[in-house]
N, C-alpha and C positions, 0 to 999 in steps of 0.2 A: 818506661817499660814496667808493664805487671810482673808479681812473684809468679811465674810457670810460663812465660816466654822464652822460650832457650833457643828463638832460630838464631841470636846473634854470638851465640854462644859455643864453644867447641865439642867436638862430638863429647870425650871422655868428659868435662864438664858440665853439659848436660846430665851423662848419665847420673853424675855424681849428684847435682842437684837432684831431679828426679828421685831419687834417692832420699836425700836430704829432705823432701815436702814429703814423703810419704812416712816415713819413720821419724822417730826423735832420735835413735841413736846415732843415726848420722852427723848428726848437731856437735855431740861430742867430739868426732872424729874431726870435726870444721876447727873447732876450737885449739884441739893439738896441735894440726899442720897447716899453719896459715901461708902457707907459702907456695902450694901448690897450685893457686888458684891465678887467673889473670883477674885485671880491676874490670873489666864486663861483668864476668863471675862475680866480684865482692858484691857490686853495682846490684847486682839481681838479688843477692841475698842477704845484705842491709837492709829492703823494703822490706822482710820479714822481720813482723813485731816480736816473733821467737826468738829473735835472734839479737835482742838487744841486748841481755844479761851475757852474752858471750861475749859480744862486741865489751862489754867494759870488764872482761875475765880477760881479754887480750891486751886493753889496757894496761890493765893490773900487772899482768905477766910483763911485757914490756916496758912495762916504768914510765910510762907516758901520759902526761897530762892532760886530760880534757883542754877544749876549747876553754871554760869558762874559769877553769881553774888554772888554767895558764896566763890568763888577764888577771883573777887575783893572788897568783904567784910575781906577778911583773909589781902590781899593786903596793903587795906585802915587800918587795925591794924596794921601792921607792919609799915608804913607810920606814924601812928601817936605817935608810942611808938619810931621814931626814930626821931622824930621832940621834942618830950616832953625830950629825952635822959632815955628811961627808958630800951634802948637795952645793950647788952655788948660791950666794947670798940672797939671789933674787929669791929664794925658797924659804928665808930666815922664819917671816911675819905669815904663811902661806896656813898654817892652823894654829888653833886658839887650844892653851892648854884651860883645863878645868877649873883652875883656879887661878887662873886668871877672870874668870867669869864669873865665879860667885866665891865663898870662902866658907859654905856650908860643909860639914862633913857627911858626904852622902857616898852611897854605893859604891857609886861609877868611880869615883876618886882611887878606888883601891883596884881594879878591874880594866878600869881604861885613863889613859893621861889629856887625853883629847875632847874637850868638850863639840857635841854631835851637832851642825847647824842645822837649822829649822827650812827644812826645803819648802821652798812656794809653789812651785809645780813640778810636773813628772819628769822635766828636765834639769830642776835642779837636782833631785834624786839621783842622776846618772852623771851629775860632774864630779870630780877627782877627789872634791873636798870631802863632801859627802860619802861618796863609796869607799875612800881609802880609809877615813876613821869606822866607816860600819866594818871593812875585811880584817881591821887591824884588831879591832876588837873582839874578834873571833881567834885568834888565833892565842894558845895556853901559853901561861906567862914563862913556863919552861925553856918554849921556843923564843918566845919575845928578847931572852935574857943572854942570848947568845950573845956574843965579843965579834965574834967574826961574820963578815955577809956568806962566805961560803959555807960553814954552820949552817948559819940560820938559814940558807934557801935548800941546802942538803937536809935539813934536819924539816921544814917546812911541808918539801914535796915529798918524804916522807911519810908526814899526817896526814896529807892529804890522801895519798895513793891507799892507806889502810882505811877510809873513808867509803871506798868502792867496793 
């Protein structure tokens, strides 16, 4: 469905879209009351590229986590439940600390505890090993240092949500 198809759409949400393509102010008014609309209506006016900064102002408002940041939210748990040892054994040997690998004093030592393995293709790039030392090392050592996992995923999605 194109952005200005409203036959499957209800009278009063038509006009309101209709409305909403011809002004910007309307955009505001979308962004306050998201609840007035049925999902045909969102449907139509998600394909507006206008309409993307609102869409993650509604996020925002509601504390809700992107897609992408909800995979490196689940990530960043598993991360910290394997650094605390609160996973099963079978997760003991599953990452290489840094200095277990070499015993230089470099950077990363103070920064990150995980030495980063060397992906061979675009598939290694996207396994667990890989992506959870890259998400982990993003994340300030303020948050890293927490004691508790509801802390740290309260305190987490948090940074992230001020991100948007």
């Amino acid at each position: 469905m194109r952005f200005g198809d409203f036959s499957k759409v209800s009278c009063e949400g038509a006009k309101l879209l209709r409305t909403i393509a011809e002004k910007d102010t309307g955009r505001e008014r979308l962004a306050n009351q998201p609840n007035q609309f049925s999902n045909l209506e969102w449907k139509v006016l998600n394909t507006d590229k206008l309409l993307t900064n609102k869409v993650t102002t509604i996020y925002k408002m509601q504390k809700i986590l992107q897609l992408k940041d909800t995979y490196n939210h689940e990530v960043s748990k598993f991360m910290f439940k394997y650094t605390t040892s609160q996973l099963l054994a079978t997760f003991n040997n599953y990452f290489k600390l840094i200095t277990d690998v070499h015993s230089y004093n470099t950077r990363p030592i103070k920064t990150q505890q995980f030495a980063l393995p060397k992906p061979r293709s675009n598939s290694g790039a996207k396994m667990i090993t890989y992506r959870a030392i890259e998400i982990c090392s993003k994340i300030p050592p303020e948050i890293k240092n927490k004691t508790c996992l509801a802390l740290f995923l309260a305190e987490y999605k948090k940074y992230v949500l001020l991100s948007y």
